[in-house]
N, C-alpha and C positions, 0 to 999 in steps of 0.2 A: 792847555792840551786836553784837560778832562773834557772842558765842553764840547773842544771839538768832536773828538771821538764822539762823545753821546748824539749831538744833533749830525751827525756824518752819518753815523747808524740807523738812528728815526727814520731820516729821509733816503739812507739807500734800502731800509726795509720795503717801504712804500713805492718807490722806486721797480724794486726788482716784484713785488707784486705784481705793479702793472704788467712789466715787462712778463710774467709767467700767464696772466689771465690774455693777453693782446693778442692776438692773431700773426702768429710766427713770420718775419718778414715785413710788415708791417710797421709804418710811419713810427708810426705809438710804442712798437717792438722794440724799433730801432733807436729813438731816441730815449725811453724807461732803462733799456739796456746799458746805455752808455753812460745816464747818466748813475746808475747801480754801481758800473766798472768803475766812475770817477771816485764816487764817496765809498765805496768799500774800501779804495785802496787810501782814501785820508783814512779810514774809521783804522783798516789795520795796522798802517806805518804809524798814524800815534800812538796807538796801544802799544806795537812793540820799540817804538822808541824810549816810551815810558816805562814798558817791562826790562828791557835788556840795559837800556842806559842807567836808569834809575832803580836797577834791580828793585824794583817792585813783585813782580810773578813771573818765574820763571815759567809758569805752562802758557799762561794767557800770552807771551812772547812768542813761543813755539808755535800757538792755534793761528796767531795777527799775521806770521809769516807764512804759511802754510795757505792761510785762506786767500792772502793778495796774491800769492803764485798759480790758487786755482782760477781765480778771476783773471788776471793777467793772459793765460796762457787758454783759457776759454774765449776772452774777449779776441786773443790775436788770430784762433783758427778758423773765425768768420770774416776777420777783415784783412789778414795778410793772407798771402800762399806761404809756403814753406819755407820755397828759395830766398822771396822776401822778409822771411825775418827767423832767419834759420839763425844766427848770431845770438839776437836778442832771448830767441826758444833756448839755446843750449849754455847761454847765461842764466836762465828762470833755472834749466834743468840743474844747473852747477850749486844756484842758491837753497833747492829745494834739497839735494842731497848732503848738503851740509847743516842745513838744518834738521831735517831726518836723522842724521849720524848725529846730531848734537844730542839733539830729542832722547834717542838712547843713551847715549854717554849720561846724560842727567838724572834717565833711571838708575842705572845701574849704579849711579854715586849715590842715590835716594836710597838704594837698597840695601846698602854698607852703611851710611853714614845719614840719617833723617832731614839732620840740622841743615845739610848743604842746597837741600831746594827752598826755594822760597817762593810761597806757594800763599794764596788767600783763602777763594772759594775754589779754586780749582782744583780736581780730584788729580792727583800725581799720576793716577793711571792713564790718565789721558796724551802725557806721553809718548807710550806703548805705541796707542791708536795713531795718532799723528803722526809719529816719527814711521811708523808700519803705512801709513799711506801716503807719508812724504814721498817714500821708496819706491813705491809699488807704483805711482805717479810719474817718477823719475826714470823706471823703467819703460813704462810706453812711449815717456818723449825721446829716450835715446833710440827707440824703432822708428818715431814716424822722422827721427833725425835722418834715420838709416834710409826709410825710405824717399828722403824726400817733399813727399806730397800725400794727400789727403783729399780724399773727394766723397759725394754723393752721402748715405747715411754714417759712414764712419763719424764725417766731419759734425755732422749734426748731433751726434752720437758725445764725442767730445765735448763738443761744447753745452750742450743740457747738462748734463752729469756734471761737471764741473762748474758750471754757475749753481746747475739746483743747490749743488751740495755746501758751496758757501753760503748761499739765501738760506742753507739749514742753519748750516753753524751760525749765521746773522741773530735769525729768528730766534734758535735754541738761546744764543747766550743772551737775548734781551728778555723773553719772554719768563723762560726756564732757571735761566743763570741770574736775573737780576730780581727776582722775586719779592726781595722786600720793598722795593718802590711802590711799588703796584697797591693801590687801598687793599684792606681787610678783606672787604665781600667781593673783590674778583679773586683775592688769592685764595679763599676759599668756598668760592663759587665753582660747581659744575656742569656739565652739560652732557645727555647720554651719555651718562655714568663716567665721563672723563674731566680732568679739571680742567677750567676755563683758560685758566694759563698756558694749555699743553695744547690746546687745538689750535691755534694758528702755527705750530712747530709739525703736526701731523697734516697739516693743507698742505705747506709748501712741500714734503716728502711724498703727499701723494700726490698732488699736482706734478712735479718734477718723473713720480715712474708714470705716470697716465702720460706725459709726452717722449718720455721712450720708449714705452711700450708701442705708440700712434706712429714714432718714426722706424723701429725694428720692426714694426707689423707692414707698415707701409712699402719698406723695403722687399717683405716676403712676397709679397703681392705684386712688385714690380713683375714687368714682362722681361723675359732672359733674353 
C-alpha cells in the first residue's frame, strides 16, 4: 500500500504539471488532467485507508480525504452538468462535511487529552485548516446544489482552485513534508535566497493564481 501511494503521487505530480503548463482545453490538458484525477485519488484512498484503518495519522487521513473530494468534485464540474451528477456532488458534499466535523472533533480531543491524536510528521494544527476548508467547500456545493447549474468563468473558476490547490497539497507533502528522502545538497540547497525544496511548492501556487487571475480578468473584459 506504501508503494502504491508513493509512485501514485510521483506520477500524479508530473501529471497534473503538465496538466497546469498545457494550454487549457487542450488534447495534452485533457488527458494530464485525468490522468492527475485517477492517481490522486489511488495516492489519497491509500493513504487514508492506511491512516483511518491502520490508525497510523490521524491528520494525514483528514488531508487524503479532503484532497480526493477537491479533485473529484473539480474533475466532475468540467465533465458532468449539475443535473448530471447532482447525487454523486451531494454525496462528495455529505463526505466532505463529515470529515470537516470529524477534523474538529479531533482537535478539540487534542486539546483536552494529547495522547488521543495520532499524529507522525503532521502538525495537529492542520486540522483546524482542513476541517475549516472541508466546510467552507461544503458550503458552496450546497449553493451550486441549490442552484443547479454552473457556467461560463464561475465553472472555470471551480475547477482551477480546486485542482491547483490539491497539486498544492500533492507538491507541499512530497516536496516539503518528505524532506528526508531527498540527498543532503538539495535539502540544503537554495535558489534566490529560497530552499530548493520550496520552489516547486511556490510554481504550482503561482501557476494556479496567474490562471485565475487569466480567467477572472478575462471575464471582466468580456462584452455585457
Amino acid at each position: 500500500m506504501t508503494w502504491i501511494h508513493i509512485l501514485a503521487g510521483l506520477v500524479a505530480i508530473v501529471a497534473g504539471a503538465l496538466a497546469m503548463i498545457a494550454t487549457k482545453g487542450s488534447p495534452l490538458h485533457r488527458k494530464a488532467g485525468n490522468l492527475f484525477t485517477l492517481l490522486m485519488l489511488v495516492m489519497t484512498g491509500s493513504a487514508a485507508i492506511v491512516s483511518f484503518f491502520l490508525r497510523t495519522d490521524h491528520v494525514t487521513g483528514v488531508v487524503a480525504v479532503v484532497t480526493a473530494y477537491l479533485v473529484a468534485t473539480a474533475w466532475l464540474v468540467v465533465k458532468r452538468k449539475v443535473g448530471e451528477s447532482y447525487l454523486l456532488l451531494a454525496g462528495l458534499a455529505l463526505v466532505a462535511a463529515t470529515v470537516g466535523v470529524h477534523a474538529l472533533l479531533l482537535w478539540a480531543n487534542y486539546q483536552q487529552d494529547p495522547a488521543s491524536l495520532i499524529t507522525r510528521n503532521s502538525p495537529p494544527e492542520a486540522l483546524v485548516f482542513f476541517g475549516v476548508v472541508s466546510l467552507l467547500c461544503v458550503a458552496l456545493d450546497l449553493r451550486l446544489l441549490r442552484a443547479g447549474q454552473i457556467a461560463g468563468a464561475q465553472r472555470l473558476v471551480r475547477h482551477l482552485w480546486r485542482m491547483g490547490f490539491a497539486m498544492l497539497i500533492a507538491t507541499g507533502s512530497f516536496f516539503t513534508g518528505q524532506m528526508q528522502v531527498f540527498p543532503a545538497i538539495m535539502r540544503n540547497s537554495s535558489l534566490l535566497g529560497l530552499p530548493l525544496l520550496v520552489i516547486p511548492v511556490l510554481l504550482v501556487l503561482l501557476t494556479t493564481l496567474y490562471w485565475l487571475a487569466r480567467t477572472l480578468l478575462r471575464r471582466r473584459r468580456a462584452p455585457l
